[in-house]
N, C-alpha and C positions, 0 to 999 in steps of 0.2 A: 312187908311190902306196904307201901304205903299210895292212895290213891293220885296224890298230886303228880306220881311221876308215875303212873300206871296207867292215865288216861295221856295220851299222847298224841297229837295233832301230825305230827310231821311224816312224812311218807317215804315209804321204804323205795333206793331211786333216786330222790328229787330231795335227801335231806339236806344239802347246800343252796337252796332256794326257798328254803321252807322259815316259814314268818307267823306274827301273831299277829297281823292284820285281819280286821273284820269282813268276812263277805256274807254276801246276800243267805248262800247258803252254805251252813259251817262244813268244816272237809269229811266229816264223817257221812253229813245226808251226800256228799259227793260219792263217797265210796256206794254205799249205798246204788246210787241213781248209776253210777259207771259201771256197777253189776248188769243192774235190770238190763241194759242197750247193752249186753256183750252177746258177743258168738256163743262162748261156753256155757253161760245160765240159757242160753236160747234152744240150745242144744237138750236142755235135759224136758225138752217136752216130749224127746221119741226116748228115752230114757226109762227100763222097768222099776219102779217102785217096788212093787210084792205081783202084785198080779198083770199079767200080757196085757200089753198093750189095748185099748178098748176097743171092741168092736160096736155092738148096739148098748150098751149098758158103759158110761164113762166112769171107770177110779182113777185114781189117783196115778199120776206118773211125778219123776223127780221133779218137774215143774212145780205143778199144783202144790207136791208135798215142800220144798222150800217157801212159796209162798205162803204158805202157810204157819209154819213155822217160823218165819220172817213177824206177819201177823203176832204170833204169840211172845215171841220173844221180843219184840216192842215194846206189849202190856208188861213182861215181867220186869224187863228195863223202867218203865213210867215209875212201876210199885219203886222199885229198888231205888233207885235213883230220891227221888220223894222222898224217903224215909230217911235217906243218906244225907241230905239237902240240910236235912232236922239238923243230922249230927254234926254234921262239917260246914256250917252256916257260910266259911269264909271260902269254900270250894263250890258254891252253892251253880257257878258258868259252865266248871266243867264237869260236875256231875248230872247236870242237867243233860250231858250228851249220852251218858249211858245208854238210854234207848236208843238213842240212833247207831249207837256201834254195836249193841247184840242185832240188832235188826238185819245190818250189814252183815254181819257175821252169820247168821241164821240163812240169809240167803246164799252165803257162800257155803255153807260146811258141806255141800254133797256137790261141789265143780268137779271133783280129781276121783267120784268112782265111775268106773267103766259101766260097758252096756251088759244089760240083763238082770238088775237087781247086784244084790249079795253075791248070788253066785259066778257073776262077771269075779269082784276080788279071789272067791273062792279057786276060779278056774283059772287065772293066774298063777296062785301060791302053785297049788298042785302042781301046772307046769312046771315049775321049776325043782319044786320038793320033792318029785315022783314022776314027773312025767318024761317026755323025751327034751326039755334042758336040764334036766340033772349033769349030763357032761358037760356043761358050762363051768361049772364051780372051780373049779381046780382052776379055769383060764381065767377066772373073776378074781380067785384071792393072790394068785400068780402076779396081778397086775398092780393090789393093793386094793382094791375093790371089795364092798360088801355086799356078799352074797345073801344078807341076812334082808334084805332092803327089796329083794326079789322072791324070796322065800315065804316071808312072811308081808308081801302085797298090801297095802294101807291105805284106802281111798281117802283116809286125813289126812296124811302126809304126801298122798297125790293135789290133794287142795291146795299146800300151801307151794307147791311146786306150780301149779299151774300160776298160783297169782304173782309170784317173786321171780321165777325164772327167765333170762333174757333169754326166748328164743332167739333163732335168725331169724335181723332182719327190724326186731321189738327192740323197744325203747329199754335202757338199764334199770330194774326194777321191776319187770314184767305189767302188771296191773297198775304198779304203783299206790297202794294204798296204804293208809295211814299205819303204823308199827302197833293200838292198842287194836285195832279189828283186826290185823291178822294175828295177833295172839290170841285173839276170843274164841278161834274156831277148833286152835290147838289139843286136843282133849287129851291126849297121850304128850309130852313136852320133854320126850327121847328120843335117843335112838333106836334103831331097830336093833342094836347088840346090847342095847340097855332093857328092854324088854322081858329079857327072863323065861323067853319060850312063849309068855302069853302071843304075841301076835302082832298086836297093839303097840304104833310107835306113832311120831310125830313129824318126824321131817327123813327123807333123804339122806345117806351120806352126802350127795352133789349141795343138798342146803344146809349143813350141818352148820359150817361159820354166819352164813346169812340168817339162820333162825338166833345162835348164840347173839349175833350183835341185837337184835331184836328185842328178847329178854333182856339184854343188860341193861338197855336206856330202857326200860320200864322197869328197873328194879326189882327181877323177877327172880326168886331165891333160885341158884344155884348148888343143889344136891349135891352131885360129883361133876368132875372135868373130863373122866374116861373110864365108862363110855358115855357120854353126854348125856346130865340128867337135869331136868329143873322141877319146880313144882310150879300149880297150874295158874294162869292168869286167874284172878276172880269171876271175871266175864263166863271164863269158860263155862263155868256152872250155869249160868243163865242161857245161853245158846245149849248145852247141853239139856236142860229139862224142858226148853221149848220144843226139842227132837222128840224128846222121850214121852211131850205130852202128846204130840200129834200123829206120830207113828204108829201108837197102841189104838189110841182112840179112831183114828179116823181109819186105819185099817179094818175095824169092826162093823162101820158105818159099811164100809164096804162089800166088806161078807155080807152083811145082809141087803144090799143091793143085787150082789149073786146069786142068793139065795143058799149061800153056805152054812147062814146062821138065821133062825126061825126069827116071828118077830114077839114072840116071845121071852124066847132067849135071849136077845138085843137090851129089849126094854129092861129085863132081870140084872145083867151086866153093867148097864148104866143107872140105874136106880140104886143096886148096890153100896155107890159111893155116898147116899144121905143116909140121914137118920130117918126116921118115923113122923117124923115130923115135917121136916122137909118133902118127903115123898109124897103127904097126902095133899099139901099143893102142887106138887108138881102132877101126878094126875090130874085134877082137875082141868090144873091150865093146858094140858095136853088133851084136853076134849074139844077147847080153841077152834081147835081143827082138826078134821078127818082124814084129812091124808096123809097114809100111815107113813110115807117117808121125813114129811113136817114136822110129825111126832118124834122121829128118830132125830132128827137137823135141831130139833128146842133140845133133847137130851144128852145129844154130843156136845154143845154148847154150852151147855149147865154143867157136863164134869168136866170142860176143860176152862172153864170159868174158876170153877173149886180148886182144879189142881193148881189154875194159875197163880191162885190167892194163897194157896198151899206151898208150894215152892218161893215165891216170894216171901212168905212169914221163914222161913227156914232158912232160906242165903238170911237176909236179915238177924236173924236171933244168933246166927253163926258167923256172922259179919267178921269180929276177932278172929276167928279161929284158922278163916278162909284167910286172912293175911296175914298171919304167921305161920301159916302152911300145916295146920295140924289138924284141918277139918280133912273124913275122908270118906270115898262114897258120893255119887252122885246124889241130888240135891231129893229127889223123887224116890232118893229110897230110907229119907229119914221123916216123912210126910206120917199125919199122924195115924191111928191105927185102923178108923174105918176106913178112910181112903187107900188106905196100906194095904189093908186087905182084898179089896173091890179091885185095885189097880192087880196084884200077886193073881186074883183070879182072873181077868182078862185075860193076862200075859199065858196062863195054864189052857184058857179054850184058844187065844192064836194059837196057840204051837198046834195044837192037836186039831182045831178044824181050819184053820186058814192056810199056815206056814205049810203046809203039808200037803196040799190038794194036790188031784192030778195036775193042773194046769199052771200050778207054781212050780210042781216039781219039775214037770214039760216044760219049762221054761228053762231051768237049771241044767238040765240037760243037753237044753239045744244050744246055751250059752256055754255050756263047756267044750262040747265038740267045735264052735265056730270059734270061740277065741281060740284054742288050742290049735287047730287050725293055721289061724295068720299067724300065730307066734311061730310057729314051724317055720312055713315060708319067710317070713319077714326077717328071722333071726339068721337064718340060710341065707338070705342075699346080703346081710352087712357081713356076712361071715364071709363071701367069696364075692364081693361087690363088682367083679370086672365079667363076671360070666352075663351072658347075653339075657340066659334070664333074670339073672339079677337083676340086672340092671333094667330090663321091663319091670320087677315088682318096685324096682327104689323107684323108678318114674310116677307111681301112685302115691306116692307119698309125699304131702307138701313141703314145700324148701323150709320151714320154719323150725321142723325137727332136724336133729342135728346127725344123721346117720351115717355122717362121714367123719365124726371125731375120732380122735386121737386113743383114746381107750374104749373096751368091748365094753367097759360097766358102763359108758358113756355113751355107745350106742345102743346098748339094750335099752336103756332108758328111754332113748330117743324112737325105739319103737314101740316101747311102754306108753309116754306120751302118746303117741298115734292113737294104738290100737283103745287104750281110756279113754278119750276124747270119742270116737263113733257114738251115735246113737247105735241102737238095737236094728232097726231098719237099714241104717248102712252097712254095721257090718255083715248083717245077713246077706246084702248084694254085695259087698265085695267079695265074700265065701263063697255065690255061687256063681260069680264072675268067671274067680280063680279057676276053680274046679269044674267052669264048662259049662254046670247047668244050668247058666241062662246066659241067652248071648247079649250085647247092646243093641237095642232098636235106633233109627232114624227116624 
């Protein structure tokens, strides 16, 4: 691969209008800024990140945590980019845009997962894998349809559905954004029967030709033709360790907000990542100030400053390898050995005092029975769309999904759509709409 035809200006949609004219502000801070003013990014403020929704104490929801992320994958774009500038003096305009497309891309990579965390995807697959639509299957592959594409639930491959897809109604092109920011967000760049069981896919059957034309004007190696495989745009790496830095890290900020984790154990986890030398200025300067949360805010800041510098020195040194496709492994797991290790141990106290709490698990739970829930009904009224009640549940649903197409894989999807798109707060009211236990006020 090569960078000249990797960075790509012209937008998926609108590529017979699309020019190398100069404006004010290049298409990429466009994508960007047409994010921030959308429904879907706006939406992911009722959205669970790891922990419920906030009540007196505020973490993190998918809002915060894109923006954030957005934030860091900026910086690793500025690093990258810069050093690349060195290399490829004569590309020097369009690698200067690199930050602005992992940016964009950082804030797009969590559009396309449902409400309730993780275990919204979770409570999907399971429906279909094990639950009451497993009789679906036979009428999915019947029609030519991939069942694999509901089975194994994708909120990346639901992101890039949301941004390319013409609903009813939207313009051709969905989003319409540039072809190298929606490759950045691609992290899996298969299908769901190219997969291998892991899970982990990239696009939809429904976007399967639209993701192929995408990679081929960026010169994106093509693996195999069937079942559709490629290897990853470069970018991805960078959107991808901006995820991996702020997820870990700032979930821990969070614990100890909860008081899940001591502030003891906080400070031990984030000091961790220096050496001896480092750490005995960083206490100091952590006496600055007294308030123990300020202390915690300088030391989230300081390892996610190292990791940044960390992952950037890494795409970089790996720079060949990453485009000839034989780099492999995210970027965060080839970082060197004390941060390696500080990071392996974080990741061992989430699981065991965060990932795991009552009130995560109380979430996963209450997200399984409510999605599972509307997918019953909702998949019952495309399935018999003329019955009286159906047709009250299609009337909740706006015209823009398509739940009158022509195939069932076509309408499942279209209530897929739907039901991903809720916040946590809506679906909850519409669950207990459905089922009576609250009626509408005037």
């Amino acid at each position: 691969m090569n960078w000249k035809q990797l960075l790509s200006a012209k937008r998926f949609g609108m590529e017979k209008y699309h020019d190398d004219k100069h404006h004010d502000r290049t298409d990429f801070q466009r994508d960007y800024d047409r994010l921030i003013f959308s429904s879907p990014f706006r939406r992911l403020q009722n959205k669970t990140q790891v922990f419920p929704l906030p009540g007196s104490i505020f973490v993190h929801n998918r809002l915060t945590h894109s923006i954030e992320v957005s934030s860091v994958g900026r910086s690793l774009g500025v690093i990258v980019g810069r050093e690349l500038r060195k290399k490829y003096p004569a590309l020097d305009a369009a690698l200067e845009e690199i930050s602005s497309i992992v940016a964009a891309g950082c804030l797009a990579h969590d559009l396309g997962n449902p409400p309730f965390g993780h275990s919204g995807e979770t409570a999907i697959t399971s429906y279909f894998s094990e639950g009451n639509g497993k009789y679906l299957e036979d009428k999915i592959n019947a029609e030519g349809g991939r069942w694999e594409d509901f089975t194994n639930f994708e909120g990346n491959a639901n992101s890039i559905r949301l941004l390319i897809h013409q609903f009813n109604g939207r313009r051709p092109g969905g989003f319409v954004m540039t072809y190298s920011m929606l490759a950045s967000i691609v992290k899996y760049p298969y299908s769901s029967i190219a997969a291998n069981g892991k899970g982990k896919f990239g696009f939809f059957q429904a976007e399967e030709q639209d993701f192929k034309k995408i990679a081929d004007e960026l010169g994106m190696h093509c693996i195999q033709d069937s079942p559709l495989k490629y290897t990853r745009h470069p970018l991805v790496y960078l959107v991808e360790a901006a995820d991996d830095i702020c997820y870990k890290i700032m979930d821990i900020e969070d614990a100890h907000k909860l008081g899940l984790l001591s502030t003891e154990q906080t400070i031990e986890l984030f000091m961790n990542f220096f050496t001896e030398e480092r750490r005995a200025k960083m206490y100091k300067t952590m006496q600055v100030v007294s308030d123990i949360n300020e202390q915690i805010a300088y030391l989230r800041s300081s390892v996610i400053g190292l990791l940044v510098d960390e992952c950037a020195r890494v795409f970089i040194e790996n720079e060949e390898s990453i485009l000839n496709s034989s780099f492999s492994g995210a970027l965060i797991k080839h970082i060197s050995s004390l941060p390696d290790k500080a990071y392996k141990e974080a990741t061992t106290v989430s699981y065991k005092k965060i990932y795991k709490t009552k009130d995560v698990v109380d979430i996963e739970l209450a997200g399984h029975r409510i999605i599972g829930f509307l997918l019953d009904t909702l998949i019952a009224a495309i399935e018999n769309p003329h019955a009286k009640y159906s047709e009250l549940i299609l009337s909740r649903i706006p015209e823009q999904y398509e739940t009158n197409a022509s195939l069932l894989y076509e309408r499942i999807l279209s209530i897929l759509d739907f039901v991903s798109g809720m916040t946590d707060v809506y679906a909850l009211d519409l669950y207990r709409k459905i089922t009576g236990m609250s009626l509408p006020t005037i």
